[in-house]
BAFI-912540 format. One record per atom (N, C-alpha, C, O): y, x, z; residue number from 1; residue in three letters; atom name. Coordinates in Angstrom, 1 decimal, padded with zeros to 4 digits. Layout:
(tidren (Y,X,Z),NUM,ALA,CA),
...
//
This chain:
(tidren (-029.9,009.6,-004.2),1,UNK,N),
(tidren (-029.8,008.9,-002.9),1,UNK,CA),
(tidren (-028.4,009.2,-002.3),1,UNK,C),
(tidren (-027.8,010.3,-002.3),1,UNK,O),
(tidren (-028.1,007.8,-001.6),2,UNK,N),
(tidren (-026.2,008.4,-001.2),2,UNK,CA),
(tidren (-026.9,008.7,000.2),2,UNK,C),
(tidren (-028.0,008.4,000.7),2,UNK,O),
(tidren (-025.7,009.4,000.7),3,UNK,N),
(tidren (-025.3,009.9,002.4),3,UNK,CA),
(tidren (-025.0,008.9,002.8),3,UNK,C),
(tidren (-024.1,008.2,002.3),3,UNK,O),
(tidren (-025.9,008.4,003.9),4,UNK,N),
(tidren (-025.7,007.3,005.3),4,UNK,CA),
(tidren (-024.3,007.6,005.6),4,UNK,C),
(tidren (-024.0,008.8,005.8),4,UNK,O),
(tidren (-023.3,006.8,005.7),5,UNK,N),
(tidren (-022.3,006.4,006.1),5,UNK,CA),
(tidren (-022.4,006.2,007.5),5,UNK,C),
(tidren (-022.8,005.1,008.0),5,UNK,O),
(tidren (-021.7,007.7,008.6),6,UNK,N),
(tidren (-022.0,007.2,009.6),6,UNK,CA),
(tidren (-021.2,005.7,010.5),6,UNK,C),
(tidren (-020.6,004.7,010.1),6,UNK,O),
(tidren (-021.8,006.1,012.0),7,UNK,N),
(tidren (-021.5,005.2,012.8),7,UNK,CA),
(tidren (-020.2,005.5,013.9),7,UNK,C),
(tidren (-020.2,006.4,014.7),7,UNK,O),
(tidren (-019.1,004.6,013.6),8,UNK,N),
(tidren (-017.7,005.4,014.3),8,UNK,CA),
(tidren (-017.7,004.6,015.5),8,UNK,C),
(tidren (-018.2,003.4,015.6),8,UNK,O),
(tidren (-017.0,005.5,016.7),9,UNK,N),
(tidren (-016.9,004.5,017.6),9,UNK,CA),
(tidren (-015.5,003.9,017.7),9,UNK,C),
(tidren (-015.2,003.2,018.7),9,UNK,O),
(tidren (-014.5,004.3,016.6),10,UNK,N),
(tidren (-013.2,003.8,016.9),10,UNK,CA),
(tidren (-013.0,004.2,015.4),10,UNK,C),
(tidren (-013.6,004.9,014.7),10,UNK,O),
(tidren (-011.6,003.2,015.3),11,UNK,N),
(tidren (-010.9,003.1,013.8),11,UNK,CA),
(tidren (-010.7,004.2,013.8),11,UNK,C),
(tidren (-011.4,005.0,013.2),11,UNK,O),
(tidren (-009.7,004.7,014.6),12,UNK,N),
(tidren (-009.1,006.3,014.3),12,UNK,CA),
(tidren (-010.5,007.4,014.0),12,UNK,C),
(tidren (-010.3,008.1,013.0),12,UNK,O),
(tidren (-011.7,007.5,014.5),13,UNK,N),
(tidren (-012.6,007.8,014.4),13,UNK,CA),
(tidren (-012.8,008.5,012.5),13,UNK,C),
(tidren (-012.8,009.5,011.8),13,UNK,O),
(tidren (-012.9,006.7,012.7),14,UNK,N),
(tidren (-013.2,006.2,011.1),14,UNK,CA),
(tidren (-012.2,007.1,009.8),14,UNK,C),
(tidren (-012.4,007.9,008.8),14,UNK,O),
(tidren (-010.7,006.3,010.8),15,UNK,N),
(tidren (-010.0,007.3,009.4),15,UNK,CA),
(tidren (-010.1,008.6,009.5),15,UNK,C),
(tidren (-010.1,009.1,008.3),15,UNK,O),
(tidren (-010.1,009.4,010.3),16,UNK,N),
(tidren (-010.1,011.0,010.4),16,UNK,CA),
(tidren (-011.2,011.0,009.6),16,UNK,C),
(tidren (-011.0,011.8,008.6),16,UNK,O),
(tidren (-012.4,010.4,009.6),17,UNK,N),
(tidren (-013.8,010.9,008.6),17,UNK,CA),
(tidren (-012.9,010.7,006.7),17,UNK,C),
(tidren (-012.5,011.8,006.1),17,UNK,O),
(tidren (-012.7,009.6,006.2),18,UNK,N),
(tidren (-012.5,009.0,005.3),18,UNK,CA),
(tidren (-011.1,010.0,004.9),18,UNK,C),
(tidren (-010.8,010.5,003.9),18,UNK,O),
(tidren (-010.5,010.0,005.9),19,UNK,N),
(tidren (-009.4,011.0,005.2),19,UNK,CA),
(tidren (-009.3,012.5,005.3),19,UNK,C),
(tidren (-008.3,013.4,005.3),19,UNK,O),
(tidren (-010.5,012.6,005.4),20,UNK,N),
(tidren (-010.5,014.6,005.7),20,UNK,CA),
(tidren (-011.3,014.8,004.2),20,UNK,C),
(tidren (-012.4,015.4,004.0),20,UNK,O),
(tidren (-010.4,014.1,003.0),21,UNK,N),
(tidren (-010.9,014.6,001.7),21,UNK,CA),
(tidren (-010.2,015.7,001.2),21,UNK,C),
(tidren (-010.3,015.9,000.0),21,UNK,O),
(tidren (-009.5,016.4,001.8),22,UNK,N),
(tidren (-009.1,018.2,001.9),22,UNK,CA),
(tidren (-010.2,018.9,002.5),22,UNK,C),
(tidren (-010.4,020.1,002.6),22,UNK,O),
(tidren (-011.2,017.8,003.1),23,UNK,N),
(tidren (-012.2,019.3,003.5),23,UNK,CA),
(tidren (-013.5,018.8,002.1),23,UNK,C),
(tidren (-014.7,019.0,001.7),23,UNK,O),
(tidren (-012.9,018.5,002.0),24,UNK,N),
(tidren (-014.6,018.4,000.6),24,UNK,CA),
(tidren (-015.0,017.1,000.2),24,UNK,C),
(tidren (-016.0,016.9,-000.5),24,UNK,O),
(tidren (-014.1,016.0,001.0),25,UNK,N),
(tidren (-015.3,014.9,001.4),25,UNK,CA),
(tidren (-015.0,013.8,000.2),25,UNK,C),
(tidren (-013.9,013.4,-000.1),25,UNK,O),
(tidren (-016.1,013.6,-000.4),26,UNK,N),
(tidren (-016.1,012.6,-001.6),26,UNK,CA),
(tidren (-017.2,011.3,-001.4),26,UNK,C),
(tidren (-018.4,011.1,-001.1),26,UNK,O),
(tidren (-015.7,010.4,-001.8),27,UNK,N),
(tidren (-016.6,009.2,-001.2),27,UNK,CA),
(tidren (-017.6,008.8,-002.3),27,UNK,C),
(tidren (-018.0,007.7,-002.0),27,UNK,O),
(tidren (-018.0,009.3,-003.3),28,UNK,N),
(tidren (-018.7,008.7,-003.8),28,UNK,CA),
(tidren (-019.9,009.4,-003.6),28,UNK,C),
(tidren (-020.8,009.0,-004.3),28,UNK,O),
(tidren (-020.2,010.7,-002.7),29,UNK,N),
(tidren (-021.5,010.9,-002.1),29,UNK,CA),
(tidren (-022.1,009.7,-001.2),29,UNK,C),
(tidren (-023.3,009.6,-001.1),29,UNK,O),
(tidren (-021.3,008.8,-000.7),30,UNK,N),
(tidren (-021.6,007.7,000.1),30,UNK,CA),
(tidren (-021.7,006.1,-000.5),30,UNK,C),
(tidren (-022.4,005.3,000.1),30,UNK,O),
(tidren (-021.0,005.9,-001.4),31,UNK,N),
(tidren (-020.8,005.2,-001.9),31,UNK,CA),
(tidren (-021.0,005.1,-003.6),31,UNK,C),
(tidren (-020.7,006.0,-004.3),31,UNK,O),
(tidren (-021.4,004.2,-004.1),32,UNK,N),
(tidren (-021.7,003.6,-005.6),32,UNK,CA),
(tidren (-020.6,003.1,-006.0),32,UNK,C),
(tidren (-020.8,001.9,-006.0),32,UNK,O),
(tidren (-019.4,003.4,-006.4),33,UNK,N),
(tidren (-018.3,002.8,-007.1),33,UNK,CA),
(tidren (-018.8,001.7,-007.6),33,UNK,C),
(tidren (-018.7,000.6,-007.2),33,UNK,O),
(tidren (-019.6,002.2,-009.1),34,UNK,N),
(tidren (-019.7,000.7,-010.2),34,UNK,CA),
(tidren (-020.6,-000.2,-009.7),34,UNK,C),
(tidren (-021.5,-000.7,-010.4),34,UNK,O),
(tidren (-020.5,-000.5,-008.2),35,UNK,N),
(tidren (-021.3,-001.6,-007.6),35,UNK,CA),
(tidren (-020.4,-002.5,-006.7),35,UNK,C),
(tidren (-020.8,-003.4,-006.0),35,UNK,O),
(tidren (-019.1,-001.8,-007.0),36,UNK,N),
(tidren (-018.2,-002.2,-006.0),36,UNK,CA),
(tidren (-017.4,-003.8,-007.1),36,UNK,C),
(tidren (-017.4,-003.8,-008.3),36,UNK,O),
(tidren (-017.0,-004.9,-006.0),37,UNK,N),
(tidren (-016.5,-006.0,-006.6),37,UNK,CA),
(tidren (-015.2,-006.1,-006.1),37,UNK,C),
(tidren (-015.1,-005.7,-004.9),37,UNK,O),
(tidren (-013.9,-006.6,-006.8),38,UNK,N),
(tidren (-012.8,-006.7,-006.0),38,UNK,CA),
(tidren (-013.1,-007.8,-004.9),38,UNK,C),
(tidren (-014.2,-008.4,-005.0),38,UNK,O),
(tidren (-012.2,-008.0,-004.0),39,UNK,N),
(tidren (-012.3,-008.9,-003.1),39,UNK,CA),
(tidren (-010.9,-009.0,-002.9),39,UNK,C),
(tidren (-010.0,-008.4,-003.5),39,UNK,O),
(tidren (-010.7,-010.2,-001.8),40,UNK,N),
(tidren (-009.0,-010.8,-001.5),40,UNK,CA),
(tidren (-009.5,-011.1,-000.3),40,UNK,C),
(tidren (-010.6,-011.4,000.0),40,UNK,O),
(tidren (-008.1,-010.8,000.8),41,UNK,N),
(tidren (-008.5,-010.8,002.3),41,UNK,CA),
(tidren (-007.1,-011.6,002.9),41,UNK,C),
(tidren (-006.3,-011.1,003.6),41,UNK,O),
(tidren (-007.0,-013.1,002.3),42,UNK,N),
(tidren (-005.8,-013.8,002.3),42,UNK,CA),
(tidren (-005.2,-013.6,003.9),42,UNK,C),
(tidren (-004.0,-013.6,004.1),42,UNK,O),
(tidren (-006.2,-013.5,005.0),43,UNK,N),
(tidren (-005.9,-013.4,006.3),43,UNK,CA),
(tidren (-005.0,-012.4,006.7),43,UNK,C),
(tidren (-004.1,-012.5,007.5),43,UNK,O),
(tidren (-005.4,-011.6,006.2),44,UNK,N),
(tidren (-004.8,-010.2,006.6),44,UNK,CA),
(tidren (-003.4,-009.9,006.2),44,UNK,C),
(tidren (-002.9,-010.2,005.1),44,UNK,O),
(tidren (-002.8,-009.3,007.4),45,UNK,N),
(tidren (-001.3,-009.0,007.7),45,UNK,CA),
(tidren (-001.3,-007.5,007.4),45,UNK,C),
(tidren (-002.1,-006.7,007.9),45,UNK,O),
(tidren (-000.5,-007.4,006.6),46,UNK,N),
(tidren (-000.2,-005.6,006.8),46,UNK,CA),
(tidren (000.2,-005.0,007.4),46,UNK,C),
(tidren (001.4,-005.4,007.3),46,UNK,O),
(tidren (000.2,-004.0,008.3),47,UNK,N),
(tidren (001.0,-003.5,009.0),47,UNK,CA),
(tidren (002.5,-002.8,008.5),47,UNK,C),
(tidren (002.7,-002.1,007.6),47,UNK,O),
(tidren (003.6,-003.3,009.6),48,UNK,N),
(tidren (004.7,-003.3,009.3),48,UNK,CA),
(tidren (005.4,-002.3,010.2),48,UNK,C),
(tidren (005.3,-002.2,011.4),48,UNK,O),
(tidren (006.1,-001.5,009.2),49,UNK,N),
(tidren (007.3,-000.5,010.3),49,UNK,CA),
(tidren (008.3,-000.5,009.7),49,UNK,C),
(tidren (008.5,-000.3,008.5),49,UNK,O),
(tidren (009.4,-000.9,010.9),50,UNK,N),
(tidren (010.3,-000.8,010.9),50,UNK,CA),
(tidren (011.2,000.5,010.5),50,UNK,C),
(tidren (010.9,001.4,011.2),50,UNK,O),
(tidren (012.5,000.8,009.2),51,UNK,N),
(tidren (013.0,001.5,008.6),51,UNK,CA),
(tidren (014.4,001.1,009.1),51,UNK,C),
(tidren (014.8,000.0,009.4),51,UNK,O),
(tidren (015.1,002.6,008.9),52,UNK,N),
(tidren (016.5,002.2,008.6),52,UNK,CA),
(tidren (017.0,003.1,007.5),52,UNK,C),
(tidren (016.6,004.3,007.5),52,UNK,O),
(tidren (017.7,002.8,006.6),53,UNK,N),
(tidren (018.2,002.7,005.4),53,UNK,CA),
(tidren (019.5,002.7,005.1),53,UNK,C),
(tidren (019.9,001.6,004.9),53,UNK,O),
(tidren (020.3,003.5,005.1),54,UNK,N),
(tidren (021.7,003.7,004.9),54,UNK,CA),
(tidren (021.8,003.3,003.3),54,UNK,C),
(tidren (021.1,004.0,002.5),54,UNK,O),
(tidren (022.5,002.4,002.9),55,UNK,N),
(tidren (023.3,001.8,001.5),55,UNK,CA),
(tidren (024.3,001.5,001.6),55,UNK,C),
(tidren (024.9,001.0,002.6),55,UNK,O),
(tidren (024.9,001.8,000.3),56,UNK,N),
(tidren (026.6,001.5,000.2),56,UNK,CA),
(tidren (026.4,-000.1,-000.1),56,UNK,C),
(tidren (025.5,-000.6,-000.7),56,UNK,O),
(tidren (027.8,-000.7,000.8),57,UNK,N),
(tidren (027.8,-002.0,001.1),57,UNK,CA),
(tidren (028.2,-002.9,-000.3),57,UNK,C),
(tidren (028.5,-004.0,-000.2),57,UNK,O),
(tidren (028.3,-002.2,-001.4),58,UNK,N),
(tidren (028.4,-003.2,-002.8),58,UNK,CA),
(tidren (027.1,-003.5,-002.9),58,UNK,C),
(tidren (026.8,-004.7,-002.9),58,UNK,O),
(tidren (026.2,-002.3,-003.0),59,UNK,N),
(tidren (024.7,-002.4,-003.6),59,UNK,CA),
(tidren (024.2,-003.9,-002.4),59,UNK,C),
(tidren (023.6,-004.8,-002.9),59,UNK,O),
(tidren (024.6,-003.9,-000.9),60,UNK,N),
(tidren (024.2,-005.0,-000.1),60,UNK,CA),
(tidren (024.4,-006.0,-000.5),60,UNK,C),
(tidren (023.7,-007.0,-000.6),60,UNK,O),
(tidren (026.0,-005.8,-000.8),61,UNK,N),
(tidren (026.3,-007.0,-001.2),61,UNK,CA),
(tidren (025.9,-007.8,-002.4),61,UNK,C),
(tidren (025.8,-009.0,-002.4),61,UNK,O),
(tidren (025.6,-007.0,-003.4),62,UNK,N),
(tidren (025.0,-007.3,-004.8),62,UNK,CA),
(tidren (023.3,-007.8,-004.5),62,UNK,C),
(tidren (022.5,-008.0,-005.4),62,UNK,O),
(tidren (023.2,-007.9,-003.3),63,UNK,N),
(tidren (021.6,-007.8,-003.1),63,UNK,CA),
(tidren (021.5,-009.2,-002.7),63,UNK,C),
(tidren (020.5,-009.8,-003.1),63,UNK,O),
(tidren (022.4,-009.7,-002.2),64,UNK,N),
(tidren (022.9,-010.6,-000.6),64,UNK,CA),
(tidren (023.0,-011.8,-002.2),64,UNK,C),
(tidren (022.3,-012.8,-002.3),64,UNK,O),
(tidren (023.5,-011.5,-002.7),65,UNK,N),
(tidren (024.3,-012.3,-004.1),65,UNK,CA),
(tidren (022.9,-012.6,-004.8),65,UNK,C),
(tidren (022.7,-013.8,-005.2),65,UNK,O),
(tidren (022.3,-012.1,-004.9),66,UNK,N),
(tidren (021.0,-012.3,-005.9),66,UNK,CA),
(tidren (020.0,-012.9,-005.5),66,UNK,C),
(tidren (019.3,-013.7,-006.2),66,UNK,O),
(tidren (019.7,-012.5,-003.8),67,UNK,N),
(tidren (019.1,-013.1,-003.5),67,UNK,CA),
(tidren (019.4,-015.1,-002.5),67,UNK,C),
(tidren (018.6,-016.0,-002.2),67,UNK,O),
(tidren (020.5,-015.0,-002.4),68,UNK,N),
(tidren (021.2,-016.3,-003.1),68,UNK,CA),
(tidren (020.7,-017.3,-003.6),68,UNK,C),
(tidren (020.1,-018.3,-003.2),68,UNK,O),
(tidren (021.1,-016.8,-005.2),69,UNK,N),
(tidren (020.7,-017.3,-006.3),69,UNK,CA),
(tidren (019.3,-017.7,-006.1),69,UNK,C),
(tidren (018.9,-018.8,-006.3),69,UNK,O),
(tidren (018.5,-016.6,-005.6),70,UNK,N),
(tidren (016.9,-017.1,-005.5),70,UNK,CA),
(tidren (016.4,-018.0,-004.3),70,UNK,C),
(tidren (015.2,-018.4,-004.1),70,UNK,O),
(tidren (017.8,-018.2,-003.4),71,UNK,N),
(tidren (016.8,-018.8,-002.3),71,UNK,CA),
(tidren (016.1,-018.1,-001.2),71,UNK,C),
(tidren (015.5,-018.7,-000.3),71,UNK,O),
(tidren (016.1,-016.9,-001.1),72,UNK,N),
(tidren (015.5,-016.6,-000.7),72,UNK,CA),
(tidren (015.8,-014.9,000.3),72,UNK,C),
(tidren (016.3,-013.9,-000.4),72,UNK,O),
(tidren (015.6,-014.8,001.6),73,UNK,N),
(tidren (016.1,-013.6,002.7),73,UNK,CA),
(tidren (016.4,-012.3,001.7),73,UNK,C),
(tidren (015.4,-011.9,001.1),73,UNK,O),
(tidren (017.6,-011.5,001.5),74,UNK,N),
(tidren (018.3,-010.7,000.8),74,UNK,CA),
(tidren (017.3,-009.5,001.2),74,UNK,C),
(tidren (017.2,-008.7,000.3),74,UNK,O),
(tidren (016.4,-009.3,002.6),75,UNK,N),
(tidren (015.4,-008.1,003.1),75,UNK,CA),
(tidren (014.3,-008.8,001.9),75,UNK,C),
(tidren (013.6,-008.2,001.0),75,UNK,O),
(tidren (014.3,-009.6,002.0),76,UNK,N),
(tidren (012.8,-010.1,000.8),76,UNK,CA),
(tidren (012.5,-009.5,000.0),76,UNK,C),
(tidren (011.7,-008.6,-000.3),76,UNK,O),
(tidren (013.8,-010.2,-000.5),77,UNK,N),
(tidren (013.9,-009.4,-002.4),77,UNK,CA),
(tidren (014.2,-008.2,-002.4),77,UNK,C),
(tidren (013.8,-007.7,-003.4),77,UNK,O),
(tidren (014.8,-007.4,-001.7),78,UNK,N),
(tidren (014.9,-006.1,-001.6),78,UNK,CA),
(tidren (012.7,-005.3,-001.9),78,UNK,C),
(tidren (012.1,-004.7,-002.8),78,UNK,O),
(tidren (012.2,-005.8,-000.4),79,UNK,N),
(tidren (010.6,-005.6,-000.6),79,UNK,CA),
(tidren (010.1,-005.8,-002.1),79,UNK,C),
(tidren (009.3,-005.0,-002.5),79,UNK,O),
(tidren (010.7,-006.8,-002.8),80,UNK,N),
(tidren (010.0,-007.4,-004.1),80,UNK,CA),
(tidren (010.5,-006.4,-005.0),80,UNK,C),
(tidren (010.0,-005.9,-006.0),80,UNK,O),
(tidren (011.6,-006.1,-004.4),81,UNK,N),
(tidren (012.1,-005.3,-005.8),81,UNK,CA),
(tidren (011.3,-003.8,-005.6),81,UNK,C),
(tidren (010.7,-003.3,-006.6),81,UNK,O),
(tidren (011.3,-003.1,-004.4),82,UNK,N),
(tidren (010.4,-001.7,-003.9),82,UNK,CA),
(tidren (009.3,-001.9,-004.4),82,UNK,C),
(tidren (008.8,-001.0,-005.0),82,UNK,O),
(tidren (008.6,-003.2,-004.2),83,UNK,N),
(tidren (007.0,-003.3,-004.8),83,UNK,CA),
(tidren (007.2,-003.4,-006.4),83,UNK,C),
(tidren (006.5,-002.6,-007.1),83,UNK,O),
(tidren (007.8,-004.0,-006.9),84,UNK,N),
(tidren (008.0,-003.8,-008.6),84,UNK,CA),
(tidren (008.1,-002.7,-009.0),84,UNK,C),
(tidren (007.6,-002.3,-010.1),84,UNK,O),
(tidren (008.8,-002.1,-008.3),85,UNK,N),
(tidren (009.1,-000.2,-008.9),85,UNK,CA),
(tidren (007.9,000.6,-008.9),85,UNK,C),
(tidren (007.4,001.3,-009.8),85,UNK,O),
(tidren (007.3,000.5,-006.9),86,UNK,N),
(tidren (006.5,000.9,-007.1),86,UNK,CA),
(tidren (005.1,001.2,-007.9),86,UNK,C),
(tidren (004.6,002.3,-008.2),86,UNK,O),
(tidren (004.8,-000.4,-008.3),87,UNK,N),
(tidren (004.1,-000.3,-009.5),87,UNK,CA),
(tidren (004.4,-000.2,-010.4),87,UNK,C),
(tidren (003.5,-000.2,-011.1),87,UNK,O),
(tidren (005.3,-000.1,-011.0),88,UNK,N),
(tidren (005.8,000.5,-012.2),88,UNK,CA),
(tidren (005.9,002.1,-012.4),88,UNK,C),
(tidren (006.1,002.9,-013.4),88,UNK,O),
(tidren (005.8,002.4,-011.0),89,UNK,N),
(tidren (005.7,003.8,-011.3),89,UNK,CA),
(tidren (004.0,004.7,-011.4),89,UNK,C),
(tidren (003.7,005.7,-012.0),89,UNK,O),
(tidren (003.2,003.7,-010.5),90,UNK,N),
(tidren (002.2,003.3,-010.6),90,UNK,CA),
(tidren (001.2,003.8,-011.9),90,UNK,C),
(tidren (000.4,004.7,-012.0),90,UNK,O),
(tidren (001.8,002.8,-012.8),91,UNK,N),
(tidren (001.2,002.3,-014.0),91,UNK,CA),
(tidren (001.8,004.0,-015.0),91,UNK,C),
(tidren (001.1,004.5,-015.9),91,UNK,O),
(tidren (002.7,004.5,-014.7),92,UNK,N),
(tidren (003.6,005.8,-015.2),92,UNK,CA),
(tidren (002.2,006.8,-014.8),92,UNK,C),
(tidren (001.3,007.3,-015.4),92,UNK,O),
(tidren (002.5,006.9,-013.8),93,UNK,N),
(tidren (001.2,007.6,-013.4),93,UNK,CA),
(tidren (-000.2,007.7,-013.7),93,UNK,C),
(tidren (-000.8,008.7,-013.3),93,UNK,O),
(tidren (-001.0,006.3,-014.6),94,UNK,N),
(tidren (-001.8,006.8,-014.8),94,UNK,CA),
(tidren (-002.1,006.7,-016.2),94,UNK,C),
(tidren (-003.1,007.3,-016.7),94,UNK,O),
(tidren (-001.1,005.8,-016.9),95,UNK,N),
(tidren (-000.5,006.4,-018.4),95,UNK,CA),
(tidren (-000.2,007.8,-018.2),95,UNK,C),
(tidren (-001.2,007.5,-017.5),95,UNK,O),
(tidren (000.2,008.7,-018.0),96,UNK,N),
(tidren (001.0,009.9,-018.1),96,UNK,CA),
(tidren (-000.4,010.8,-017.8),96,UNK,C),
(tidren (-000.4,012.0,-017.7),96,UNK,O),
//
């Protein structure tokens, strides 16, 4: 039998429970993984924060140049390219 998943009265609430898995907390006392289905949430915006980022102005400029070529905002492709790595590093990690 899983653990009733309580009742929060606020998000923050919520995440303090879900992320205090340094004190012991495993979500699969609550939950049945191999019942879980992927889903897509096309609505949804991710939350965005603003960074600043010091780079040498070739590497910009080589960015600016590429992304050009593609059509497309030089901040874009920069994101595309952080999300490519990141999963590539991803995939290292759980090969490894």
């Amino acid at each position: 039998m899983k653990k009733k998943i309580p009742n929060f009265r606020s998000e923050a609430e919520e995440f303090e429970f879900w992320s205090s898995s340094g004190k012991g907390l495993d979500s699969t006392e609550y939950l049945d993984w191999s019942q879980a289905k992927r889903t897509k949430f096309p609505n949804l915006k991710p939350t965005l924060r603003t960074i600043s980022v010091r780079l040498p102005v070739a590497m910009i400029e080589d960015l600016k140049i590429l992304a050009n070529q593609r059509d497309v905002p030089y901040q874009s492709l920069l994101k595309v390219f952080l999300a490519e790595r990141l999963e590539a590093e991803r995939r290292l990690k759980r090969a490894g």
